[in-house]
N, C-alpha and C positions, 0 to 999 in steps of 0.2 A: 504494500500500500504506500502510496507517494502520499507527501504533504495534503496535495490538492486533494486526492481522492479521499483523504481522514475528514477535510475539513465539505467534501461533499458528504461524508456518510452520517459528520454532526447533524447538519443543516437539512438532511432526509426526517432528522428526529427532533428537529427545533420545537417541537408542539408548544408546550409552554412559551417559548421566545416569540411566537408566532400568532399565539390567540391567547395568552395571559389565564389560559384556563388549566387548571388539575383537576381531572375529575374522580379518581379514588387516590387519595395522598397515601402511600404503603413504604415501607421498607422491602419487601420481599422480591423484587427483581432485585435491588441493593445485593441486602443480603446473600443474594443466589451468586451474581456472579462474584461477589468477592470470596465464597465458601470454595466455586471450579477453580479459583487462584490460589490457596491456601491463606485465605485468612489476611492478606497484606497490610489490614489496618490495623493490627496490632503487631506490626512489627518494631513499632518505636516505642514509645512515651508520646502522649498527643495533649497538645493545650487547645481546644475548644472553644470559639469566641462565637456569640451570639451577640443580640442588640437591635435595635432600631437604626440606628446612627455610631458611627464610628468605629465599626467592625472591621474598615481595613487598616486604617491608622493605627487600630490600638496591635492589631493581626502585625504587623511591620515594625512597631517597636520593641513587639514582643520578640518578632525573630530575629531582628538587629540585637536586643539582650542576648538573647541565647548566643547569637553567634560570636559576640563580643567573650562569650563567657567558656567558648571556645568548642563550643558545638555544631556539627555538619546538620542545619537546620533542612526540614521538609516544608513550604509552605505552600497550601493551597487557598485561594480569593476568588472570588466573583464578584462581578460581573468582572468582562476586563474592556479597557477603553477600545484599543486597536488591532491587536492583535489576541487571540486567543490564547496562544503561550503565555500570555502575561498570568495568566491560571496559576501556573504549575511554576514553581521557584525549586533550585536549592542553593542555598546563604545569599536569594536573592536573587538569582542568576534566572532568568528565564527560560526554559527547556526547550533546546534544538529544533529545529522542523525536522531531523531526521528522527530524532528521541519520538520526538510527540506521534509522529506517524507508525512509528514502531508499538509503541500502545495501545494507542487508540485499535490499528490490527490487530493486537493481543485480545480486545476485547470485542470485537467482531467475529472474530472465531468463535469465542465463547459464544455470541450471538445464536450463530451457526449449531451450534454441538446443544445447548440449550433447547433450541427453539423459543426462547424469550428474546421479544422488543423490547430493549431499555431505550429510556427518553435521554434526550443530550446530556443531564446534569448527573444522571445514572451514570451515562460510559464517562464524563472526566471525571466522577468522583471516584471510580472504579479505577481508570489509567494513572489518575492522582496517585491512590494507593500504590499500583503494583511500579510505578518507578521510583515511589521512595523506597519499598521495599527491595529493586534492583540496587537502588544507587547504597544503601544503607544507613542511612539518614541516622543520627541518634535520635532525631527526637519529631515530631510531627506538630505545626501549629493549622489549622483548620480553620477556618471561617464558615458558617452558616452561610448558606445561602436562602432559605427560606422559611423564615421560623424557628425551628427545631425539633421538633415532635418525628414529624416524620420528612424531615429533610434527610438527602441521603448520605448527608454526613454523617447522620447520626448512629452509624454503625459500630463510631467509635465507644470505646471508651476511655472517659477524658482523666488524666490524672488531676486535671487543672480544668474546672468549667467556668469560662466567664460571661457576665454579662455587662454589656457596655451602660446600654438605658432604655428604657422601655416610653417608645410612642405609639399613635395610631398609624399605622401601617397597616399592608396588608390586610386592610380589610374583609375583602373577597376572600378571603381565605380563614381571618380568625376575627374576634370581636363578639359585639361594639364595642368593648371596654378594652383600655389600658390590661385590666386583673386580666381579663380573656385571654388578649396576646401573651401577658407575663406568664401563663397559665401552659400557654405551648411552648413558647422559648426553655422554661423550666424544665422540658425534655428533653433537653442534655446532659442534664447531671444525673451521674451515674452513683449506687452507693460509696464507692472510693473516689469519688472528684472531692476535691477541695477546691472550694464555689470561692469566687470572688467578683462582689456585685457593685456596678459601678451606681447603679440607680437608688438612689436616697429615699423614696415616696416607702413610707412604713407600711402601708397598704399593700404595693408591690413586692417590697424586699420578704413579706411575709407566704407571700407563693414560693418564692425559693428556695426559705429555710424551712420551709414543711418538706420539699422535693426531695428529703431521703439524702444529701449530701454527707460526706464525711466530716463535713468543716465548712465554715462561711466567714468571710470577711465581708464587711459591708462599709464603700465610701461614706464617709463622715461619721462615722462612729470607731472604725477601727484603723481606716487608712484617710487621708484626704491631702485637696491642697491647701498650705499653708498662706504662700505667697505667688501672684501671677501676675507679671508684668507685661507690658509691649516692648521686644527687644527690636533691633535688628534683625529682620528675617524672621522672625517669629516670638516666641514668648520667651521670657525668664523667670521659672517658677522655683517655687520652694514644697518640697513635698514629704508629709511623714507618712511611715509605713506602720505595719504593728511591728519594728525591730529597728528602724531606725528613720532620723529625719536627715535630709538630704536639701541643703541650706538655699543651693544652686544647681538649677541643671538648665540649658537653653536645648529650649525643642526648634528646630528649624522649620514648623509649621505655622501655617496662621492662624488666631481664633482663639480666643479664652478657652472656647471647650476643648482644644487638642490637652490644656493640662490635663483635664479629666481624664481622658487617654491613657495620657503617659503616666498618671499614677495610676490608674488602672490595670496599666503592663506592666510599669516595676513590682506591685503588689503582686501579680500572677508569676510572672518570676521567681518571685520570694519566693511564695509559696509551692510553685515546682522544687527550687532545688531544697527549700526548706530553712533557707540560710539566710542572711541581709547579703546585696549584690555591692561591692565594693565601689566609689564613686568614680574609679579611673573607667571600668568597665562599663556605668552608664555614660559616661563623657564619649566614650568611644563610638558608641552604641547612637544615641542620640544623635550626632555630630553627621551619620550618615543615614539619618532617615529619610526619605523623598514620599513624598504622596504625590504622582503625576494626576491632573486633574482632579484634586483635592484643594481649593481655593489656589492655582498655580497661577504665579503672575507668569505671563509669556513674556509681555515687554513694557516698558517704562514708556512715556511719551510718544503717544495715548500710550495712557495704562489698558493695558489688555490682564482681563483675571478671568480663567476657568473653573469652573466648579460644579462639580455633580452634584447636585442639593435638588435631589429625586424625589422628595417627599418634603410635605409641610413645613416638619422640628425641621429639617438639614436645612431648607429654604429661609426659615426664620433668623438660623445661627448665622448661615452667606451674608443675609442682610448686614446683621449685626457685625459680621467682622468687614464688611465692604463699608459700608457708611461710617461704620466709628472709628476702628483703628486706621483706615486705608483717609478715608473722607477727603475723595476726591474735590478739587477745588472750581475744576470748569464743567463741562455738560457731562449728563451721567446719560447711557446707553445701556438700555436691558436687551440683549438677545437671547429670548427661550421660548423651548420646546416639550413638551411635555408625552406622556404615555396616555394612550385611552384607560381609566380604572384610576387616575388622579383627579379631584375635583380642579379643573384651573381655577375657580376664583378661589380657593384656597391655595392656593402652588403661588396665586400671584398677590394676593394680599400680605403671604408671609414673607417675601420678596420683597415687598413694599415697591411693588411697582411704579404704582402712582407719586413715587417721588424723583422717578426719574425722568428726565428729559425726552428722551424716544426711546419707545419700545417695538423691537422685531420682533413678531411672530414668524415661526418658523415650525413644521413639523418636523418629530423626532423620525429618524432615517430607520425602524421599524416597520412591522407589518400593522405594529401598534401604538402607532403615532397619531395622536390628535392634530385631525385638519390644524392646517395655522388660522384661519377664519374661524374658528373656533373658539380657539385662544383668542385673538383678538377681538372675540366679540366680549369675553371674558373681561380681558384688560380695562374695555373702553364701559365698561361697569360698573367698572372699579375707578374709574374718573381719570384713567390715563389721557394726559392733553393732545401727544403725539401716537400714533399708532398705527403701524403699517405691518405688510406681512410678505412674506417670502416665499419662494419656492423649495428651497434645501437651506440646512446649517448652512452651507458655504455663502449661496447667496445669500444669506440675513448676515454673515462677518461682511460681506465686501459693502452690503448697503448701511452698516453701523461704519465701519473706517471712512464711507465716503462723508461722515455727517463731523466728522473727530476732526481735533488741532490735537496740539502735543500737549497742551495741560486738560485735557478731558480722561476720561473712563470710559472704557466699556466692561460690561459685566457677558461674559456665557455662560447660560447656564441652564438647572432643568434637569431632562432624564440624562442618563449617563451616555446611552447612544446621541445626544446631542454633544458632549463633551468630547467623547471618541473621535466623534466625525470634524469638529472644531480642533481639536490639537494639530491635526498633520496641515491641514488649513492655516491655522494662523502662522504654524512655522515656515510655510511655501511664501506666504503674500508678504508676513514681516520678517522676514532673515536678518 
């Protein structure tokens, strides 16, 4: 099997990527083919990260710790912006098109010899497995991709379950309530996880510490941040753990909430090796974290910023770190796009649309992309003054740069295949 032909036999089983629908959520295709492999998910130690928001950030500082701390890291994410390899990491390195195609065939075979269809997020969570189990990985960091309950991550078991924060998401799937979703997320903690909950709401923290855990840690009571600043390039925080406080540490991210994160991940650390992590080894750690399209400035004069703020809370925090700490000083430019299954005048009130100068609509380059006349009926609702719409992401970047001087903003943003499709874009037209 060639590259092309792995990523045609994905894209035969996009179901979900393609109509946003599951219609019986199971483990048991999961479990079957990782059982014809021998078992691959347990051939590490695995840390487990669930959430609403901040699942790849915290997933990326986790495994920059581990590796700092001198472990051959497995990491598995989703969604990915550009390329599908961006999936599959080890100590960050994203897996070959020769590797990846060699997998994905592993698991086609199985296909074959089964007689089971597995769905796209079936076979890379499956390929995930058997090439950290080739390469040897010590240790495995995981991300959800859908919940938890019966995401097919969930095969694992985690020595370390976290959760980052609990919003409304996924509705379509769990709800109405915040408890609801906390309620399926909670199905990753396994009797021997030692839980570590970023979400502070005593309501929610109390789904988790019922979930049968070995142990729980819980932000603002046993771990928090101290102190968070606006550094250069991101924040300067002070964070204590249950074992020690940690005076300085600079995250190279933007946003008050990436502290949460990153003491979120120091805490899951701890409590993976068991021990306080010495401060040369977060310095290290830290110092090379990247979030690509995670509020990413492209380029200075016009500010260009990327940001996948796919939902509501992520939309509201974009705001908040684009208006207050960035607070552009000449015209603000909103270019987004959104998924069918997000309410837009939610997506665009938490954006704070309406306080910027022009807003492009654009549909998300999906099967499940919201017309842009859509959205823009949405915007102009919301009392947006300017409001126009596009044909692709691309065309909504070149008709926001034709509106821009060099002391303006523009913001992209929205579902994450808007941000995908916007990154190789902006770096063509702004070099």
């Amino acid at each position: 099997m060639t590259y092309e032909q792995a990523l045609s036999y994905l894209d035969d089983r996009a179901s979900y990527q393609k109509t946003g629908r599951i219609d019986s959520p199971s483990l048991d295709v999961i479990t079957r083919f990782c059982a014809l492999m021998g078992d691959p998910q347990h051939c590490a130690p695995v840390i487990h990260i669930t959430g609403t928001n901040g699942k790849g950030s915290t997933a990326q500082m986790v495994s920059r710790l581990l590796m700092a701390s001198g472990l051959k890291v497995g990491t598995y994410t989703s969604p990915h912006l550009e390329r599908v390899n961006e999936r599959f990491t080890i100590d960050c390195e994203p897996i070959s098109d020769d590797s990846f195609a060699e997998q994905i065939a592993a698991v086609s075979d199985l296909e074959m010899l089964s007689g089971v269809r597995p769905g796209y997020f079936d076979i890379c969570t499956a390929a995930a497995f058997r090439w950290f189990a080739d390469e040897a990985v010590d240790v495995m960091v995981i991300e959800v991709g859908l919940l938890g309950r019966w995401d097919a991550t969930n095969v694992v078991n985690a020595q370390v379950a976290v959760i980052t924060n609990i919003g409304l998401d996924h509705m379509e799937f769990a709800g109405p309530t915040r408890l609801d979703i906390a309620k399926e997320k909670a199905g990753i903690i396994k009797p021997m996880s030692a839980v570590v909950c970023g979400e502070t709401d005593p309501r929610i923290v109390s789904v988790f510490s019922s979930a049968g855990g070995a142990s729980m840690l819980v932000r603002g009571t046993d771990f928090d941040v101290d102190t968070n600043q606006l550094a250069l390039g991101g924040r300067l925080i002070g964070v204590r753990t249950p074992t020690t406080i940690y005076p300085e540490i600079v995250v190279p991210l933007h946003g008050k909430h990436q502290a949460d994160n990153a003491v979120v991940a120091i805490t899951a650390v701890e409590a993976f090796f068991a021990r306080p992590l010495p401060q040369d080894v977060i310095d290290e750690a830290m110092s090379s974290v990247a979030m690509p399209g995670r509020f990413e400035v492209m380029r200075h004069q016009p500010l260009v910023i990327i940001d996948g703020a796919h939902n509501p809370a992520g939309a509201d925090v974009c705001a908040a770190v684009f208006f207050e700490d960035f607070d552009p000083a000449g015209r603000r430019v909103l270019v987004i796009g959104c998924l069918r299954g997000r309410d837009p005048d939610d997506m665009l009130a938490a954006i704070r649309a309406d306080e910027f100068d022009l807003v492009v609509c654009c549909p998300a380059p999906s099967p499940r992309g919201l017309p842009a006349t859509d959205l823009a009926e949405a915007a102009r609702r919301l009392g947006c003054d300017t409001v126009v719409t596009a044909s692709s992401v691309e065309r909504g970047i070149d008709r926001a740069l034709a509106d821009v001087g060099p002391d303006d903003a523009i913001l992209i943003t929205g579902s994450l295949y808007v941000v995908g499709a916007a990154r190789p874009h902006v770096a063509r037209v702004l070099p």
